[in-house]
LUMMIFI-247295 format. One record per residue: x, y, z of N, C-alpha, C, O in turn. Coordinates in steps of 0.02 Angstrom, whole numbers, plus 50000, padded with zeros to 5 digits. Layout:
XYZXYZXYZXYZ ...
end
This chain:
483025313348191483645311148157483485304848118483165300148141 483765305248051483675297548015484285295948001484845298247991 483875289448005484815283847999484415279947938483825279247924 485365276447893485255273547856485055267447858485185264847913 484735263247813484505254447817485095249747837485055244447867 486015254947799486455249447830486615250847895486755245947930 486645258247930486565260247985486155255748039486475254248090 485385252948032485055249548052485135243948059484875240948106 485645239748000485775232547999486285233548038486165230848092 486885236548036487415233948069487375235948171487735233948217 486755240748169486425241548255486005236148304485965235048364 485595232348214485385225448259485985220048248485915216148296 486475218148214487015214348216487455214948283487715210048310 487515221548307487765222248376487345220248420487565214948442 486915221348441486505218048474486275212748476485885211648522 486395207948431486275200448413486865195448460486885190348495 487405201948424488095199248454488185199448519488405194848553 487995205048539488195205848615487765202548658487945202248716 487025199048636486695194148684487175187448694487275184148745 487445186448625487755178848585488335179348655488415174448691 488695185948668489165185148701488965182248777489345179048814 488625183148785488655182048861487975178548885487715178948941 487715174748824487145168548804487555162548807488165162848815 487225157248801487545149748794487465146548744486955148148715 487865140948707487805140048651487625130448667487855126848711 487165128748612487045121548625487245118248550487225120848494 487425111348570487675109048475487445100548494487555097048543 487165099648445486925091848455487075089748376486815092448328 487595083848371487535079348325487215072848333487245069748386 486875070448273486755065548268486995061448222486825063548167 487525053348215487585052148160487315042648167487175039748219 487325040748120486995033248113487605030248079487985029648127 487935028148026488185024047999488795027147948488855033147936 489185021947922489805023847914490515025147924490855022147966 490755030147880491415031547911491445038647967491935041347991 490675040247974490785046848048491475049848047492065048148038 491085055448062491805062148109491325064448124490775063048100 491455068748169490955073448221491465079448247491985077348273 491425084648244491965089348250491375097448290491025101148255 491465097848373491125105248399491645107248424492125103948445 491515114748423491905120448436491755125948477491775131448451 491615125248537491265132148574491735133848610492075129448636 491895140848623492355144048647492105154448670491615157848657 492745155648705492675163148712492145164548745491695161248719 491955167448785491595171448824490745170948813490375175048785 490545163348850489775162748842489755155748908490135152148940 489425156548904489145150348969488555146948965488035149148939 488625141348992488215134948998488285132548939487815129048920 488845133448894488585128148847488705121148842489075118348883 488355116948779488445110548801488505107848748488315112448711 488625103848717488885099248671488555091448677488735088948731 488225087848647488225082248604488365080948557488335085048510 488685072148546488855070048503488615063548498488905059948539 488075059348452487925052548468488035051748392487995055448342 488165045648405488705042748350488485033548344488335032248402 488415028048311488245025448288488685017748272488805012648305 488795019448228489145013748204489815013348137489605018048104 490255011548109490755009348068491475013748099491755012448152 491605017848062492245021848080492385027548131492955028948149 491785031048154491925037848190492535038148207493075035248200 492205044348245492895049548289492355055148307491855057848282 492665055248352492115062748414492795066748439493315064048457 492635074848436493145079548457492555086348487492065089248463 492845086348536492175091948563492955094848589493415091448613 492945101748578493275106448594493075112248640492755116548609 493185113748709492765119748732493095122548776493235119848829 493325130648752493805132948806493525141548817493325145148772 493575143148884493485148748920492655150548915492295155548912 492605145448916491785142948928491435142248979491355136248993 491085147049028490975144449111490295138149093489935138549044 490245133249140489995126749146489715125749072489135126349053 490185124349043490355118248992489995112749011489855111749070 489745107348948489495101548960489535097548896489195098748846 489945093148902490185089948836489985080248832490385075948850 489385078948807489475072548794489635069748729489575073148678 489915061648728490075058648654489815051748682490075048748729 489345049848653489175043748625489385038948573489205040848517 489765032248572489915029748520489725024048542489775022748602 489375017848481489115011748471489395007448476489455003948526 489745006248396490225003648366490755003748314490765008148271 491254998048318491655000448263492205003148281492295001548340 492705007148260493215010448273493295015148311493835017848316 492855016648340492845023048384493465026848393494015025048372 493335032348427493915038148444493535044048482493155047948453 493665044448539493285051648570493825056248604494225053948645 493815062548586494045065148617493795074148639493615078048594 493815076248711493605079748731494065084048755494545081548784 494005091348750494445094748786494465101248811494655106248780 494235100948876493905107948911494465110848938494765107548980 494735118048919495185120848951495315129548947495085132648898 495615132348988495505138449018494945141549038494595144949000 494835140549110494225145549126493395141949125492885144749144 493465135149099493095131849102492485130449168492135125549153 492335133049223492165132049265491755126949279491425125649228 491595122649332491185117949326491225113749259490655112549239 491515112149233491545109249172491545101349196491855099049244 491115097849149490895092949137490905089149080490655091349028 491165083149083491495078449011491205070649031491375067049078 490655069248973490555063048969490675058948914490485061148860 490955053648916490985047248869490885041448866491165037748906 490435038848816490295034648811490135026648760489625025048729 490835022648770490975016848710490665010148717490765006048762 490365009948680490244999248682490514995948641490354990048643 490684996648623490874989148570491474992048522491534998048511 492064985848485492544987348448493264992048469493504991948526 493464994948428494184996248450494235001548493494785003248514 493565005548517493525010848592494315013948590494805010748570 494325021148615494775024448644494525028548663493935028448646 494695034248704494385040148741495005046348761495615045648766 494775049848767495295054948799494995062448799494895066948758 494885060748887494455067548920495435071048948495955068448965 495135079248935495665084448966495325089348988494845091148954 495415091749029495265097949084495725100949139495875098949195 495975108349093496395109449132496495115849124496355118249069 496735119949175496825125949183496375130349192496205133749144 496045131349260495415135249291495115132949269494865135149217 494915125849298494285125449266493795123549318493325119549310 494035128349398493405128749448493395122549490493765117649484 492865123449538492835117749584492445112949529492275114849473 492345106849553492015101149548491855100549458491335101149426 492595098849437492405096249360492475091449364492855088849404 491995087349307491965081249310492015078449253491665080249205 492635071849249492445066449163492215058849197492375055749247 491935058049163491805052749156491965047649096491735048649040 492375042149113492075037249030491925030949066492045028449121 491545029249002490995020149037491255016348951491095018648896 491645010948963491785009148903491675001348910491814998648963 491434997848859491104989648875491454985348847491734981248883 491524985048786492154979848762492424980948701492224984448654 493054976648710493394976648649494154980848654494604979548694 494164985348612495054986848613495244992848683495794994848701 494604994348709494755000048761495565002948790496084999848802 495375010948796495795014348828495655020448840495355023748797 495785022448885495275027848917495875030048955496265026748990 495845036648939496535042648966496105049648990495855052848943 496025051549043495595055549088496335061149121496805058249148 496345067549116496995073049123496565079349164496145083049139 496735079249217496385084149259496985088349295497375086349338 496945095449260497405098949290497175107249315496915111249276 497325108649384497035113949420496195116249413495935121449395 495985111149430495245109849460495015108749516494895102749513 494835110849577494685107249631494185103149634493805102949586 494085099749683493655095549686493365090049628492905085949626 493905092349579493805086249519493835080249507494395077749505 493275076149496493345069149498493365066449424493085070149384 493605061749404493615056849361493705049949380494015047049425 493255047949319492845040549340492985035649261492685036449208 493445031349274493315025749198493045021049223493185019949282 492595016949191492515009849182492515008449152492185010949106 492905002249144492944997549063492564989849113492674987749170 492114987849059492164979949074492284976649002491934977248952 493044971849011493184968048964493414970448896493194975148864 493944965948878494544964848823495274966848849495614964048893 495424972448809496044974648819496204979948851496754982448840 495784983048897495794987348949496424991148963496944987848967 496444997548970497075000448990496665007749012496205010148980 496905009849063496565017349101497145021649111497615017749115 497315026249117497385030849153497105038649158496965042749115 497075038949232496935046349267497415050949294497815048049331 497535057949289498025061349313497805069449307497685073449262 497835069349398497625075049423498215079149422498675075349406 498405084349430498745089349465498595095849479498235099649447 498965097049540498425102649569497705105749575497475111349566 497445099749594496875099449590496585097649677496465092049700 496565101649698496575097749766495715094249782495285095449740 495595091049828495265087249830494915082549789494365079949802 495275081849738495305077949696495065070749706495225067849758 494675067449657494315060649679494375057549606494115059749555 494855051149612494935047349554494635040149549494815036349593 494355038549517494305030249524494415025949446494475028249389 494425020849464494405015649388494325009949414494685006849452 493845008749392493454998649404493614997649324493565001849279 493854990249320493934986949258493824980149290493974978249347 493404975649220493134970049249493694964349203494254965749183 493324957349195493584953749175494004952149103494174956249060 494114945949104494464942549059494594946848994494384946448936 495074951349029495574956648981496234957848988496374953349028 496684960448978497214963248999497414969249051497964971349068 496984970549062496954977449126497444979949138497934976449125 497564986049165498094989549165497914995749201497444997449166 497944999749242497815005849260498315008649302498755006249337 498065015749284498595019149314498375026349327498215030349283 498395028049422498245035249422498665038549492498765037149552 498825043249446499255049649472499075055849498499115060249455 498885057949556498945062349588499275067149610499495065349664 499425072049598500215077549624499925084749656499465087849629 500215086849710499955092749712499505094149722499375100049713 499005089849744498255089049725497895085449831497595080449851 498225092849870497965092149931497185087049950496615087249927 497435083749991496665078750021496365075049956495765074049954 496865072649895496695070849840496395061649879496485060449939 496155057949845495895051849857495795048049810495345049849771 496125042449799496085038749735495785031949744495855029849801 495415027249696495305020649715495295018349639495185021649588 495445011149649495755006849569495494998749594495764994649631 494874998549559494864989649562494784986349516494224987349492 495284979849468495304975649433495124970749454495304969349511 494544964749406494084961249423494964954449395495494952349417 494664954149354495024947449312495534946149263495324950249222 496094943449231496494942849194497274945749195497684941849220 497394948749184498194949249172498374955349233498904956149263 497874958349237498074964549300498504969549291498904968449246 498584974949319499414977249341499264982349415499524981149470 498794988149400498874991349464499214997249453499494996849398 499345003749486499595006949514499225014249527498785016249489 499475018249589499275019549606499785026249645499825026249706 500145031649605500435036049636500125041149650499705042949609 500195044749704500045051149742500715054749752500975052149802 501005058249733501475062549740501415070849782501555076149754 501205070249843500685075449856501335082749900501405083549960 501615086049853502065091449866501875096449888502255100549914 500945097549883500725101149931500975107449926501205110449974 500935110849844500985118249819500815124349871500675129849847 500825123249966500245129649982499505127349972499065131549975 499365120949961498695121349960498145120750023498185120750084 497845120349994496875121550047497045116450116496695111750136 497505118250136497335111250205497775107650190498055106850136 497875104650254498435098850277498475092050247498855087650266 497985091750194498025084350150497495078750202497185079950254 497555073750170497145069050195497385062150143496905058650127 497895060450122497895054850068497595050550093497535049150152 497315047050029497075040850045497015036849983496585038449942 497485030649968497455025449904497155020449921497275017649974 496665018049876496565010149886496555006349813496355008849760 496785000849821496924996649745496584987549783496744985449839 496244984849747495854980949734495944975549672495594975449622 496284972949680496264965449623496194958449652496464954849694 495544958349598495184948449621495804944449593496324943449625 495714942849544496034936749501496564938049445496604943449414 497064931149431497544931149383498084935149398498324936049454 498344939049317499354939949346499324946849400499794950749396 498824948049444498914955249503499764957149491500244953849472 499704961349505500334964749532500504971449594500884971049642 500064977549573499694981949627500574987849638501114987549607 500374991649683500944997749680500745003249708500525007449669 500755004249755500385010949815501145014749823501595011749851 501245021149797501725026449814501375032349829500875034349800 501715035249882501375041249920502025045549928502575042749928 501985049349932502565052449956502585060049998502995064649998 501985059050029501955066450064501365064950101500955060550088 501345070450163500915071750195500325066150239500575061350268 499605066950240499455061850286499385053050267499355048450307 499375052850223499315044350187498845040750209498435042650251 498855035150182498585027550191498625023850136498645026450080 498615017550146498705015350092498055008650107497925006850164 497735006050050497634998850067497334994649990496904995249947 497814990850006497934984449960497614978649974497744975250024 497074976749920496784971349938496834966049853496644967849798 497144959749871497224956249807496914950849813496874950849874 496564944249791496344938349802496844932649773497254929449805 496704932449710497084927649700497544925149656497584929549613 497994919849637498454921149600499164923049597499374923449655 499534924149561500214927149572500464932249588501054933849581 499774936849624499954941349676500734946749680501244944249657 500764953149706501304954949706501234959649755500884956649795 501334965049777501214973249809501724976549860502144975049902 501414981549831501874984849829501854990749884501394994349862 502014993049927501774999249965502295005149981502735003350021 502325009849965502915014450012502585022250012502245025549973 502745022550044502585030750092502975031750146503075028850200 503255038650105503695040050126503565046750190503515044550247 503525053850185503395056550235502705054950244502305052550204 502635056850313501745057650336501525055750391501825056550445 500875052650384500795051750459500485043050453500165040950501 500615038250391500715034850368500165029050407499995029250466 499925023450350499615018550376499625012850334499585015650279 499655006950322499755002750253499364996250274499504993350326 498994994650240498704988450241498524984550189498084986150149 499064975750183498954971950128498694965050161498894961450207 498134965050115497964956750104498024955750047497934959750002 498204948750042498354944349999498044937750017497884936750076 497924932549963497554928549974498074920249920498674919249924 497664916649884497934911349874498504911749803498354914349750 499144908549818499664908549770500224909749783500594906549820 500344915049749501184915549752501414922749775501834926649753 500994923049827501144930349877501554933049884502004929449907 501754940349875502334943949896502264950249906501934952949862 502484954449956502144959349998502794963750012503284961050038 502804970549996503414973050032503104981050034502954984149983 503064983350097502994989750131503394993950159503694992750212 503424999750125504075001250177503815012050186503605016050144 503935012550238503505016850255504265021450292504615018450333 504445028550272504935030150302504875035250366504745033150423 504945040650355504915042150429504075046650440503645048050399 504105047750505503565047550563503015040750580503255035350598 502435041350573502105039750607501955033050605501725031050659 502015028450557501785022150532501535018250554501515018250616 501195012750517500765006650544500795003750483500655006550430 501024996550493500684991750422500584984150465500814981250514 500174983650421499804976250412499944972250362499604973650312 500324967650356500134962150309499844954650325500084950250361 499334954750291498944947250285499024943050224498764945150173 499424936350222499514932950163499214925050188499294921850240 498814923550121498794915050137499114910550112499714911850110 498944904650088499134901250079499474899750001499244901349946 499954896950013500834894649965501374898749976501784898150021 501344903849922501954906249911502294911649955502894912249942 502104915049998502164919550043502624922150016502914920149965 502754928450057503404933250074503314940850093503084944850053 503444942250140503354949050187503904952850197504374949750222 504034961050180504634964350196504134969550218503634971150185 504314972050277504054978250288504554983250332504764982250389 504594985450315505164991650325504994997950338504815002050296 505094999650422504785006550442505455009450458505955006050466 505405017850461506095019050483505795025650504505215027650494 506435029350545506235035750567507035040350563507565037950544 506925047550586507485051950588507805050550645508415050250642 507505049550706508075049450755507755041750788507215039050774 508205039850830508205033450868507875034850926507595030150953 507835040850954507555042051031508065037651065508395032951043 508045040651128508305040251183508225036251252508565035751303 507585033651227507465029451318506935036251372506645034051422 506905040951361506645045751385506255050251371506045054951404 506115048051299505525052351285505735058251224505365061251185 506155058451229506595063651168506785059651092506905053651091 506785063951027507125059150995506635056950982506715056850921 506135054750989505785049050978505185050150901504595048550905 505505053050836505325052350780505495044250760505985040550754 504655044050753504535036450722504185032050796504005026250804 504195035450823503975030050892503265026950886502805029450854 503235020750924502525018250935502425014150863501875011750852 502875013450818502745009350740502475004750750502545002850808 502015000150705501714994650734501734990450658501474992950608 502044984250654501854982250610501864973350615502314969450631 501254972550596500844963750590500964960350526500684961450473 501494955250542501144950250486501064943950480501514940050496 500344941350449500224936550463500314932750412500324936150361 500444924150395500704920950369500484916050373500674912950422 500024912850331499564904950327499934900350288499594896950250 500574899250289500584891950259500914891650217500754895850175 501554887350195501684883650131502564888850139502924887750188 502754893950085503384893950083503754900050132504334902050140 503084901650161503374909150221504274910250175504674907050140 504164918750218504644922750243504254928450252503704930350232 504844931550302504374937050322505204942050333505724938950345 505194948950327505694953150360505464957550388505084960850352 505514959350444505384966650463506014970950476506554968650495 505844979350460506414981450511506294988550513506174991850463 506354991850597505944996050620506535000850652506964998350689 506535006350641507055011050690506615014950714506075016150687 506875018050788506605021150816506255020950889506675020750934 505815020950903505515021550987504855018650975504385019650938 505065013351037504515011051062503905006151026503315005151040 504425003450967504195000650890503704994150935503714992250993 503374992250885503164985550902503124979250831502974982150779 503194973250824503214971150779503004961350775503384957350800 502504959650747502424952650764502224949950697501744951850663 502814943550679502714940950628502334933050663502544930250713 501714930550617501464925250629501564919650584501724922150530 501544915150580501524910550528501264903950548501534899450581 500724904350524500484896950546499924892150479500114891250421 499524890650495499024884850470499734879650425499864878050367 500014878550494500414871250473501204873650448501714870250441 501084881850438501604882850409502204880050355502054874550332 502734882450333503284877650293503744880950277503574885850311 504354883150244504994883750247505264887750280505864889150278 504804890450320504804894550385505374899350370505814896550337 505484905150383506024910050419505724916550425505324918850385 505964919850485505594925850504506364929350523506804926050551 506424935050506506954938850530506474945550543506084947850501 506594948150608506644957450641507214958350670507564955350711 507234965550626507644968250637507634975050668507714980050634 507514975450746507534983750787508064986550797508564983350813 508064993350790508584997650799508305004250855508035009050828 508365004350923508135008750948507725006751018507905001351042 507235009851052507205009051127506665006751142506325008951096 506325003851175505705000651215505544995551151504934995551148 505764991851108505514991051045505264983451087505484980051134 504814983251050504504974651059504454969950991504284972250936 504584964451000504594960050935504214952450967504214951251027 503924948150917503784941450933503604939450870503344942650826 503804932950871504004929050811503744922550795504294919850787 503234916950782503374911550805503004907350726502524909550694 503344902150714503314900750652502634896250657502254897150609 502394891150712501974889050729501794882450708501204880550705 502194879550697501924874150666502764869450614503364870850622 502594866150583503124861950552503794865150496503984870550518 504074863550450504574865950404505164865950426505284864250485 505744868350375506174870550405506654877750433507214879850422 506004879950478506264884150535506884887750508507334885550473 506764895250542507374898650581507004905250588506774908550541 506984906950653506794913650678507544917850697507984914550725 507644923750683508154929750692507724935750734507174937950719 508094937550784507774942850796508464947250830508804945550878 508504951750800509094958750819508804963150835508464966350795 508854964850896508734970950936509314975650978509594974451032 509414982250926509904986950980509404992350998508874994950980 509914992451049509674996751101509324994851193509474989551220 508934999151225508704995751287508154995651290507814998151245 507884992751343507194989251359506934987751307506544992351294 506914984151268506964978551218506484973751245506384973851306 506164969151204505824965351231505694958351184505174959551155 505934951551164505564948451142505174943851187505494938751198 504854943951203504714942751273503944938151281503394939151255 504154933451325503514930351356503434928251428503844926451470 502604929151432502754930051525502984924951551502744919351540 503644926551602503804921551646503504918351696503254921151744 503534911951687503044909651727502394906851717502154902351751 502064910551659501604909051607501604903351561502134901851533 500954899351549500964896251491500944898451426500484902151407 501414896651388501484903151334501354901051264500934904351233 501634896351235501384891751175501164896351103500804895251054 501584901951126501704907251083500864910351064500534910951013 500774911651131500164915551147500174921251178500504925151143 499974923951228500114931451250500984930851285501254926751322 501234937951245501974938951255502234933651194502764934851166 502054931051187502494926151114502974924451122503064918551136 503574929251116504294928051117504474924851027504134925750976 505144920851035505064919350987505174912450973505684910150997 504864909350945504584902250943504654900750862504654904850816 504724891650858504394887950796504254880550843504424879250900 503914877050800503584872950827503644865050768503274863650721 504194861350793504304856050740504924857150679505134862250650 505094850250674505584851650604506324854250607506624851250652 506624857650581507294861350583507594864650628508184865250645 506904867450652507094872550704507884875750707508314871450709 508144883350707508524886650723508154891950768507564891750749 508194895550808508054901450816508644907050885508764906350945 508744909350860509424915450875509064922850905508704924950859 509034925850945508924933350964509524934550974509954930250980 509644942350978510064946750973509954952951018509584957450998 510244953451074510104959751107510694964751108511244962651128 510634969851092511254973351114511174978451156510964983251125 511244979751227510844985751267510834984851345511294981651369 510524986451370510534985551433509654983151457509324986751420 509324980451484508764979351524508134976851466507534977951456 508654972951437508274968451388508074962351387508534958451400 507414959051374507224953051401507034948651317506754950551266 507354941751340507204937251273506884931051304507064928151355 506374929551262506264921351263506054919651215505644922851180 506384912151198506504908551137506334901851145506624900051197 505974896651117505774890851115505774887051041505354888050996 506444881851038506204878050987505874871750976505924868850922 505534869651024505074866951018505554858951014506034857751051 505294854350962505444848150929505664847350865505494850050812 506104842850880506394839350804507204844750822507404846550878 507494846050759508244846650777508724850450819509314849650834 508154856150838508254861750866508854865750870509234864150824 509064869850903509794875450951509364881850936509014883350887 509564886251017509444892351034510024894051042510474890451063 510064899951023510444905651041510304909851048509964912751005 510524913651122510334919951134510764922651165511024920051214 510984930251134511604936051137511244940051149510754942551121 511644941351223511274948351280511944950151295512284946651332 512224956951260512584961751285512434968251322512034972151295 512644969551370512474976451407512444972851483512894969051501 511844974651527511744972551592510934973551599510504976351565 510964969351667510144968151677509784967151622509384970951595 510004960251604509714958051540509424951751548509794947551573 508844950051532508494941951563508604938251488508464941251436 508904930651486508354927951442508084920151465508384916951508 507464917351430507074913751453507164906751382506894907251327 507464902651397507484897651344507144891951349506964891351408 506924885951303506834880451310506754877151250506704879951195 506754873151257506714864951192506164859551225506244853951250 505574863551215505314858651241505214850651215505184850351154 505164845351243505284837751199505884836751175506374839751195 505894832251129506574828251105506804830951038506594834950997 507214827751043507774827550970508394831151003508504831551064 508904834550936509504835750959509724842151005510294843951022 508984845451021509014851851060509954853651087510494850851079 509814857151106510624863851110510334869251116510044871751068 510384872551184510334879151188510874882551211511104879651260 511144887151197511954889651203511864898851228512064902851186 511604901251285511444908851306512104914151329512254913651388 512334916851306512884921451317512574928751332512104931551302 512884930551374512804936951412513194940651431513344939951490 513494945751396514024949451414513834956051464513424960551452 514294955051530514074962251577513794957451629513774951351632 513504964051682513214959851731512654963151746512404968051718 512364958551815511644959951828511364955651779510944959451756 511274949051740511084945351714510624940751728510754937851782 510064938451697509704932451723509744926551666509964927651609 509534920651685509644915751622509294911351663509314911351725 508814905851612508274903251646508254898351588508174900451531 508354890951604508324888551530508054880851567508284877951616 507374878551512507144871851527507194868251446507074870651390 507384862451465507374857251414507004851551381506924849851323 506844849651426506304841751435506694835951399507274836451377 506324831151397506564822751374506714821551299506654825051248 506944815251312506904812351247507404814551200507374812251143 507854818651214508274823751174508954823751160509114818851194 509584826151129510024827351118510274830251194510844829251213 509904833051223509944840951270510794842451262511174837651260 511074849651257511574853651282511404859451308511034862451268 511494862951363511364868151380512034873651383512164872451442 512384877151370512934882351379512824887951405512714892551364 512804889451469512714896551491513114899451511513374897951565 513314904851473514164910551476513774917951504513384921551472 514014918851574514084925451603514454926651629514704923851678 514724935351575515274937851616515254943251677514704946051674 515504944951712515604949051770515154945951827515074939851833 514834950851870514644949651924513994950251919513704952851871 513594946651991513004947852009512484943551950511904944851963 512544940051904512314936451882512004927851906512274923551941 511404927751873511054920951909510864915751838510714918151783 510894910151849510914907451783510324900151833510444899151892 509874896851802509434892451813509414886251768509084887551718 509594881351767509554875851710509174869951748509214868651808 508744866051694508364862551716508184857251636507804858751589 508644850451645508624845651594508454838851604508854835051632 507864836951582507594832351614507854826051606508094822151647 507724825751530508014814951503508224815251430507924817651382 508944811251435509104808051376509844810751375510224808851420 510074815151327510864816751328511284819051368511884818151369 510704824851429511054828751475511824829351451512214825551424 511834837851481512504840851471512354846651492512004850351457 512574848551550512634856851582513264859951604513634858251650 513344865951551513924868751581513674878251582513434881851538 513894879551663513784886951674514514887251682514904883451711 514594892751646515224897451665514974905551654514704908851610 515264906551728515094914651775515654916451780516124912551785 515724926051780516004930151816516984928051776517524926851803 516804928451715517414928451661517774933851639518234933051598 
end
């Protein structure tokens, strides 16, 4: 049989084609100087291909386009000058891979990958100075990571996964720029993010929104945000599943931010020198936070909560076992806590000399423990409200305590106020204001309720203990040199009251069984 010559051409054209289809395609530009454009296009049904773009100097712009492409590989190189890169791997992309790379002048970037585009895709941008901004979009990829670094100028990042589960984000940005970042996680099971700003104006943030579409496993969150120096600010939101959070800032005008809401929750902030301010608030199940602040400006809110209060017995007890620390070096303190639920625990510190002192906790619920003690000089006032029973602000009786093991709640010098609050039955308080102007108060409603007072040293001390119900204890020492008043009010029966005032104003009045 004979065939014709166009017969022949258009038999090897099919066959050219049909290797092309399911061959890989490679594209390399090179440009040096000018006003640059750079413009690739690989697409439709071929694999491994890859893309370069190196680029030079005056005006560019880089656009690498690559869709339904299995392992894609797209780099852009730019020098200087005006830059512009943009990359964009999508449908079917597998393994797909996006690099960029800016030094110098007005930098921008913008990697996308999304929609099947397989386990473990990856962008990258590395950008060095000048007008930077770098926008990284990762959507239904697993195991996809993206990575910016900028060091220096006008810095601005963001990353944003969704549904992407195990997802791994980061952004380091260095100094004396404007910094700014921002990355978002959603949907994006056992996703893990980290964000550290070196120097200058700062901002932070850091959402995980993890709704957990049905995906691969029970999650694993985990945020961390990192700022050295200048205007910090910071911002950890979680809102699902297992969490953590941790916030680390150095120095400066400081801010942060923490909340997580369902999960199985953990939060930890340091802060360091300036104008500190800290607020955590973690809602129901499992929680733990830490805050560490130093020295000046302080301020602590941490706020745990749960669905039910529990019972004293073991039931109920969503949110139990909460634990939250904070510590407090110096200069304008405050601190709030406030914890519902079972079996909470909670200890605000404040010391290296301390100053305008005030600590308020606030428990709602059963076995809860609190201790408080300002430690040192200012003007004082510790609050502590506790409902419910077996309650505890408590220090061992009998013990030397000096707001050391058991604490209770204490300040030490200056203004001194400090007030507990029990409402419950088989609840124990002790309170010490120490020296200089002092008054305790302590409100124990219910029965079989202890509390333990004193003023130790002089000035205008006043301690005034009311106890409504019976089965009551009351135990109160004063010492010298002082204003002293003591007032001890118990009503009903079976109550025991102890006073003991050594030198200077004396004044004791018990009244029992009212």
């Amino acid at each position: 049989m004979k065939y014709s010559k166009l017969a022949l051409l258009i038999s090897a054209a099919l066959l050219t084609s049909a290797g092309a289809y399911a061959g890989s395609n490679e594209a390399d530009v090179s440009q040096e100087g000018e006003l640059n454009t750079a413009v690739v296009v690989q697409q439709s049904n071929s694999v491994a291909n890859n893309a370069t773009i190196e680029q030079l100097g005056n005006n560019n712009l880089s656009t690498i386009l690559q869709a339904e492409t299995a392992n894609s590989q797209a780099s852009s190189n730019q020098e200087g000058n005006d830059n512009t890169s943009l990359i964009d791997q999508h449908n079917a992309t597998s393994t797909a891979s996006a690099f960029v790379k800016s030094v110098g002048d007005r930098n921008e970037a913008d990697i996308t990958q999304e929609f099947f585009n397989g386990e473990n895709a990856q962008a990258t941008v590395n950008q060095m100075g000048n007008g930077n901004l770098a926008t990284i979009t990762q959507n239904d990829g697993d195991g996809a990571q993206s990575t910016v670094n900028q060091t220096g100028s006008e810095d601005t990042a963001e990353v944003y996964n969704h549904w992407s589960d195990y997802a791994d984000a980061t952004i380091n940005q260095s100094g004396n720029s404007n910094n700014n970042a921002y990355i978002q996680q959603e949907a994006s099971d056992a996703a893990s993010a980290s964000l550290t700003q070196i120097g200058s104006n700062n901002d932070g943030d850091i959402l995980q929104n993890n709704q957990n579409y049905g995906g691969s496993g029970s999650d694993d969150t985990v945020a961390t945000l990192e700022q050295i120096g200048n205007g910090n600010i910071g911002l950890v939101e979680q809102a699902g599943l297992s969490n953590m959070a941790d916030v680390y800032q150095n120095g400066e005008s400081h801010d942060a931010h923490v909340t997580q809401n369902g999960g199985n929750h953990e939060a930890q902030v340091n802060q360091y020198g300036l104008n500190q301010v800290a607020t955590v608030m973690q809602m129901d199940f499992e929680h733990v936070a830490t805050v560490n602040q130093s020295n000046v400006g302080n301020t602590a809110t941490v706020t745990q909560s749960s669905l039910t209060l529990g019972n004293g017995n073991g039931n109920g007890n969503s949110g139990s076992g909460n634990s939250a620390t904070v510590d407090q070096e110096g200069m304008d303190d405050t601190a709030t806590v406030a914890q519902a639920g079972f079996a909470n625990e909670a200890v605000v510190f404040q010391g290296e000399y301390s100053f305008d002192n005030t600590i308020t906790i606030t428990q709602s619920g059963h076995h809860n423990y609190a201790g408080a003690s300002t430690d040192d000089g200012g003007l004082s006032t510790v609050t502590v409200n506790q409902t419910g029973h077996h309650n505890e602000v408590n220090s061992k009786p009998n013990g030397s305590n000096f707001y050391g093991e058991g604490i209770g709640a204490g300040t030490w010098g200056a203004d001194n106020v400090v007030m507990v609050d029990q409402d419950g039955h088989h609840n124990k308080a002790y309170a010490d204001a120490a020296d200089l102007s002092s008054v305790i108060d302590i409100d124990q409603s219910g029965h079989h309720n202890e509390a333990y007072a004193e003023s130790e040293w002089g000035e205008a001390n006043e301690i005034v203990i009311d106890q409504t119900g019976g089965n009551h204890l009351a135990d109160v020492y004063v010492s010298g040199d002082g204003s002293n008043v003591v007032y001890v009010t118990q009503t009903d029966m079976n109550n025991s009251a102890v006073v003991s005032s050594i030198g200077f104003g004396n004044t004791v009045t018990i009244t029992q069984g009212m």
